[in-house]
C-alpha positions as CSV (number, residue, x, y, z in Angstrom):
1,X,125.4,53.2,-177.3
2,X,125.6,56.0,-179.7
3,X,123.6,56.1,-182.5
4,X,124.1,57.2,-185.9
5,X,120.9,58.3,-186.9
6,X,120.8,61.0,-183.6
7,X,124.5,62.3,-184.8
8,X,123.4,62.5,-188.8
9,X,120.4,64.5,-187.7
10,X,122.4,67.1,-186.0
11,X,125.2,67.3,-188.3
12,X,122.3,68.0,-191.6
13,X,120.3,70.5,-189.4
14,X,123.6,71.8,-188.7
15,X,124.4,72.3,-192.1
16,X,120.7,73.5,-193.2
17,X,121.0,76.2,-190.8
18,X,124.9,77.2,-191.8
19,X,124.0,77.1,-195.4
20,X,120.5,79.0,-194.8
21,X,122.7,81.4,-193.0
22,X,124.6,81.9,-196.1
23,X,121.8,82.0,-197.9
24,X,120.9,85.0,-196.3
25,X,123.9,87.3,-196.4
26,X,124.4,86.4,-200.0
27,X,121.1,87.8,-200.8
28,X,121.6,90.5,-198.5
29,X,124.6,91.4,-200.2
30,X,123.2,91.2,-203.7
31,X,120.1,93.3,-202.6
32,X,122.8,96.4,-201.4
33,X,124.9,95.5,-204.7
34,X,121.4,96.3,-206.1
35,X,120.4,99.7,-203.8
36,X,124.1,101.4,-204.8
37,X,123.7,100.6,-208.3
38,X,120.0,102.0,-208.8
39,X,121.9,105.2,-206.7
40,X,124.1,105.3,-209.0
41,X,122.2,104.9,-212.2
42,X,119.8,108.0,-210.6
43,X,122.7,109.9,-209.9
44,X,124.0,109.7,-213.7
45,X,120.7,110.3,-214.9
46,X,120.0,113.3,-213.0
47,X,123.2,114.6,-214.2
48,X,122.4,114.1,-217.8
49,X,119.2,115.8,-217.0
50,X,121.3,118.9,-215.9
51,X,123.7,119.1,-218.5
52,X,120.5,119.4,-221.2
């Protein structure tokens, strides 16, 4: 007989794992949004620095 409880299980691990997954890149994707930006704001502020 199948049983519910077994299918409802798999399908919300399932989903735990899937969202954790996207969990995952989206901080991974914020963190580079993070690294260029900090480049970025070093780059412009070493060229201020010249310009002086």
């Amino acid at each position: 007989m199948f049983d519910l409880q077994i299918a409802w299980r798999q399908v919300s691990t399932l989903s735990k794992n899937h969202l954790h997954r996207q969990i995952i890149s989206l901080k991974s994707k914020f963190c580079n949004f993070l690294c260029v930006s900090c480049h970025i704001a070093q780059i412009l502020l070493s060229d201020n620095a010249y310009k002086r």
